[in-house]
VOBA-1610 file (N, C-alpha, C; in pm, whole numbers, padded with zeros to 5 digits, always signed):
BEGIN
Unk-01566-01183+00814Unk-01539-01068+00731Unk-01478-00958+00818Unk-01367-00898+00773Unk-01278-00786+00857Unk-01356-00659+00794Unk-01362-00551+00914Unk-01402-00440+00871Unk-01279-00347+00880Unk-01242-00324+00797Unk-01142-00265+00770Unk-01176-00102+00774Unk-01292-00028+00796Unk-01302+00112+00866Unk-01301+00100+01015Unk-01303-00040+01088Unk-01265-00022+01193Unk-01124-00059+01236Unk-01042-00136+01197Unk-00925-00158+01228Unk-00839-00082+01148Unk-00898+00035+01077Unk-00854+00104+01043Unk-00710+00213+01084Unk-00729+00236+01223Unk-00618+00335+01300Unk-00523+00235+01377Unk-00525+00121+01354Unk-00396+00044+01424Unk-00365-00039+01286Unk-00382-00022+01154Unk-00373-00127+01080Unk-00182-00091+01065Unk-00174-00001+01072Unk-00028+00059+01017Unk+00046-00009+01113Unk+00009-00060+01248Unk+00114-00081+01327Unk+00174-00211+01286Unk+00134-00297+01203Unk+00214-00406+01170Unk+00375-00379+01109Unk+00343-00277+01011Unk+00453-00227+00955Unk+00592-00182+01063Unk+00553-00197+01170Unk+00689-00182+01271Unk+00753-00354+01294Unk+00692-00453+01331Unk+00729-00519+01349Unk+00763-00636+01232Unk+00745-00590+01094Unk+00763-00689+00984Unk+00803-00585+00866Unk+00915-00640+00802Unk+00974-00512+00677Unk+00920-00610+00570Unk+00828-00713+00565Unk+00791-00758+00449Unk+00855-00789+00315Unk+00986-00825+00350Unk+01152-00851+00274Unk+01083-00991+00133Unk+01023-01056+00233Unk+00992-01173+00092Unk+00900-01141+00010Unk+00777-01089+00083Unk+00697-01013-00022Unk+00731-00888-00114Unk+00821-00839-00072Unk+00877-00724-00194Unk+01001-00776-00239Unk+01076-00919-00221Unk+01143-00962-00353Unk+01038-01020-00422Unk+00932-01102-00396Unk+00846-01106-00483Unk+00750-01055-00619Unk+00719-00885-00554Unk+00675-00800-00645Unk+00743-00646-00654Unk+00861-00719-00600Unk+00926-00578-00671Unk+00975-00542-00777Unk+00963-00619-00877Unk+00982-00603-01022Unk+00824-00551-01066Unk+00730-00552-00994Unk+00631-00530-01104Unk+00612-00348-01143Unk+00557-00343-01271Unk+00594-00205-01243Unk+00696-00186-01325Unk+00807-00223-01390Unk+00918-00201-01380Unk+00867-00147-01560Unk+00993-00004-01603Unk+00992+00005-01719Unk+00803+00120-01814Unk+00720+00065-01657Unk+00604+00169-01677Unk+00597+00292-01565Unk+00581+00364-01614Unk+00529+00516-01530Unk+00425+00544-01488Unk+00333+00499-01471Unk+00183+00485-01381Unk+00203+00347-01360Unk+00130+00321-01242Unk+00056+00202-01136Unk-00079+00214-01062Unk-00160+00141-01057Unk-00284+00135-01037Unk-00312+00016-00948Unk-00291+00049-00819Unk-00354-00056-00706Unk-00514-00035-00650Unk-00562-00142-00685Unk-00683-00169-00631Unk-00673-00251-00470Unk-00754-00200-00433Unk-00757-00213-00279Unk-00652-00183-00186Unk-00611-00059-00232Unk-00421-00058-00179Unk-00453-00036-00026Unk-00555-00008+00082Unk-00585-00008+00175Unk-00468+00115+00255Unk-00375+00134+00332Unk-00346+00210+00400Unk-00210+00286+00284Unk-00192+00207+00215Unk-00121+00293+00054Unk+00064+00230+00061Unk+00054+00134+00212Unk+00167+00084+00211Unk+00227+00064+00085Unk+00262-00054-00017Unk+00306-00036-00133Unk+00282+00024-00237Unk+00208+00113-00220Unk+00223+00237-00323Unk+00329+00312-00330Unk+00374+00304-00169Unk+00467+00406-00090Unk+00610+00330-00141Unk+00604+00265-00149Unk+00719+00127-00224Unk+00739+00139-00344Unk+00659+00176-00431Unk+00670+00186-00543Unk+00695+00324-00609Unk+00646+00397-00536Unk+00663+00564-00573Unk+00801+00563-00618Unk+00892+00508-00519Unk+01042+00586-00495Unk+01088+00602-00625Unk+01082+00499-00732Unk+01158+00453-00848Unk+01075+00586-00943Unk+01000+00717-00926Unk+01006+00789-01024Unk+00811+00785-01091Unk+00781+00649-01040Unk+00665+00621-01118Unk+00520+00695-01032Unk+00382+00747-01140Unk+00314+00795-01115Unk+00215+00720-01000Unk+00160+00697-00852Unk+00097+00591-00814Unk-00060+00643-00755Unk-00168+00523-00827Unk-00298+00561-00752Unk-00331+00423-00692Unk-00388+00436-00567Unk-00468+00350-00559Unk-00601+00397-00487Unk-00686+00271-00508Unk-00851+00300-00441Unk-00838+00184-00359Unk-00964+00209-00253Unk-00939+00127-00140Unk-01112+00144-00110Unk-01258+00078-00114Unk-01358+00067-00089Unk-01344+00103+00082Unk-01269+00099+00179Unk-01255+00165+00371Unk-01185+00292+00306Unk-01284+00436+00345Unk-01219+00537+00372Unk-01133+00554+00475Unk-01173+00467+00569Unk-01087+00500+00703Unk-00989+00419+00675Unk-00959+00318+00614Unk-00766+00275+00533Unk-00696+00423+00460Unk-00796+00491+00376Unk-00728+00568+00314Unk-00670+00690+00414Unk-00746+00679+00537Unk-00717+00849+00594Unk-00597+00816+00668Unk-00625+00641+00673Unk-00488+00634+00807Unk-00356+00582+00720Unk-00354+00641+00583Unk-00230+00587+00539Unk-00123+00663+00493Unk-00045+00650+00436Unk+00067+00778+00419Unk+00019+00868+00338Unk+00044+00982+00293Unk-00011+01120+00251Unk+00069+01100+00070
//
């Protein structure tokens, strides 16, 4: 089991070395045509941050506070 309040302050660093290209042709349609989104476990808020751009309202919850503090604003 990962504790994710502890790998909390390096979790972001993946995002330098991988743009995650197949996984967001995958779900980058979802979403599409609605104005709120609701991610559960969005952890550091990475694709929330993906999804914002297009206009739409975004929440997510994440059970590690320390995902939420170390993720984009």
């Amino acid at each position: 089991k990962v504790d994710y309040d502890q790998v909390a302050p390096t979790y972001r660093a993946r995002d330098t070395y991988d743009d995650y290209a197949e996984v967001e042709a995958r779900i980058g349609g979802i979403g599409t045509g609605c104005r709120s989104l609701l991610e559960v476990g969005c952890g550091t808020g990475y694709w929330l941050t993906r999804f914002a751009h297009a206009g739409r309202r975004v929440v997510g919850v994440d059970p590690s506070g320390e995902m939420l503090r170390n993720g984009d604003d």
